[in-house]
C-alpha positions as CSV (number, residue, x, y, z in Angstrom):
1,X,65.0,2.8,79.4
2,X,67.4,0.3,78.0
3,X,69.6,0.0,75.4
4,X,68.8,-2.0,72.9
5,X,71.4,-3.8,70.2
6,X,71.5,-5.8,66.9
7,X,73.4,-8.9,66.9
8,X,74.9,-10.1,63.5
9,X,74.8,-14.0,64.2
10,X,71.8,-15.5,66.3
11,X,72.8,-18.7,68.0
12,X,70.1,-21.3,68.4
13,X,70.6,-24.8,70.4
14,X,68.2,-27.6,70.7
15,X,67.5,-28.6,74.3
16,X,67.4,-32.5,74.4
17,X,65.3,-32.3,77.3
18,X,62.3,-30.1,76.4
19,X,62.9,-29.7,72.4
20,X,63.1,-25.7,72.8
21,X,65.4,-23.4,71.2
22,X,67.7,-21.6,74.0
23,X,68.7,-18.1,71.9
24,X,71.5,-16.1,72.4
25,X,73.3,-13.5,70.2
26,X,76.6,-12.3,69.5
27,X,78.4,-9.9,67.2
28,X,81.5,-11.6,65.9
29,X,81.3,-15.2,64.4
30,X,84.4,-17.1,66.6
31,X,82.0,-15.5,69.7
32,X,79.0,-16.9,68.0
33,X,80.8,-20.6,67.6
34,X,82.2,-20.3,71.0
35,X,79.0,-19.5,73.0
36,X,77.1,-22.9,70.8
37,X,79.4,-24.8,71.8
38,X,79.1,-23.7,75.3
39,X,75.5,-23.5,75.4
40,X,75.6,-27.3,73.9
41,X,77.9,-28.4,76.7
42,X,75.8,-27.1,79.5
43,X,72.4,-28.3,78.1
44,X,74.0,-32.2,76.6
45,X,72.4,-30.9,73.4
46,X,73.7,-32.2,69.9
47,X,72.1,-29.8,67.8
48,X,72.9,-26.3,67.3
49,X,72.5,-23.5,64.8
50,X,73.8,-20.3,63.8
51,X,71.8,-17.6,61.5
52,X,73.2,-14.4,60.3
53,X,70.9,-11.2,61.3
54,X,72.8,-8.7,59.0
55,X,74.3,-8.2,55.8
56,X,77.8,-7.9,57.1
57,X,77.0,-11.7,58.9
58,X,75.2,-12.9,55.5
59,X,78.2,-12.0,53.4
60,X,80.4,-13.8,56.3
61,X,79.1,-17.2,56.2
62,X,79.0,-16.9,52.6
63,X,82.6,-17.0,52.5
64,X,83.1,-19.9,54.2
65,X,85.0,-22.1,51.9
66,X,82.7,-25.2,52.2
67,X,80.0,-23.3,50.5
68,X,79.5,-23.5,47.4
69,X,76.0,-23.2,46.9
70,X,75.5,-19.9,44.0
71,X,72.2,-18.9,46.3
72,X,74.0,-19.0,49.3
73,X,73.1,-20.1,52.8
74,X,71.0,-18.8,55.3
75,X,71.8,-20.7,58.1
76,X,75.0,-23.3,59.8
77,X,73.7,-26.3,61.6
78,X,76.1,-27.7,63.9
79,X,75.9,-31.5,65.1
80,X,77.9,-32.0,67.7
81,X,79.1,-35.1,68.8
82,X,78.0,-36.1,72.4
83,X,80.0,-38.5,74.0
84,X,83.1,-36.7,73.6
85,X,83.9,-34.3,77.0
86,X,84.2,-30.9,76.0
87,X,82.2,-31.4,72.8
88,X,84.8,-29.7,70.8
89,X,84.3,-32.4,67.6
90,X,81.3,-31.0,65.4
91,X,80.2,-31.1,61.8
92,X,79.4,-27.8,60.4
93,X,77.0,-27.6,57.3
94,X,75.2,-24.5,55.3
95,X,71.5,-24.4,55.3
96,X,69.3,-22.9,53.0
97,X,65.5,-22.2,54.2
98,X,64.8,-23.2,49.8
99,X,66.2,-26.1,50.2
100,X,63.9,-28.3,52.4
């Protein structure tokens, strides 16, 4: 049998190719950011998400100093800027699922 683990953030990147989601997880948020932007690099995507799978993550991105929203967000979408080499330059924004 194996283990089984819960990840707080879940890391989602949109493949330009095929217009899938490629999932990973990862328990800390600077892993979470790190392994988008990896992902992102390897696949020459431009879209990317992160999505908080506990409390401890909720109450995380929550506390981002950007957000102000008194709901708070559920999600951070990442567009990332292509034509730079290492796709370090991103904007990061806070989603929330009630507000499309």
């Amino acid at each position: 049998m194996g283990k089984s683990i819960t990840c707080n953030y879940e890391i989602q990147v949109l493949n330009p190719v095929t217009n899938q989601l490629h999932l990973q997880g990862a328990m800390r948020f600077k892993e979470a950011k790190t392994k988008l932007l990896i992902e992102a690099q390897r696949l020459g995507a431009s879209i990317g998400y992160i999505w908080s799978q506990t409390k401890i993550a909720e109450r995380k991105l929550n506390n981002i100093p950007f957000v102000t929203n008194h709901n708070g967000i559920d999600y951070l979408k990442f567009d990332i800027q292509v034509n730079t080499p290492e796709r370090k330059v991103y904007t990061m924004s806070g989603m929330s699922v009630c507000d499309n």
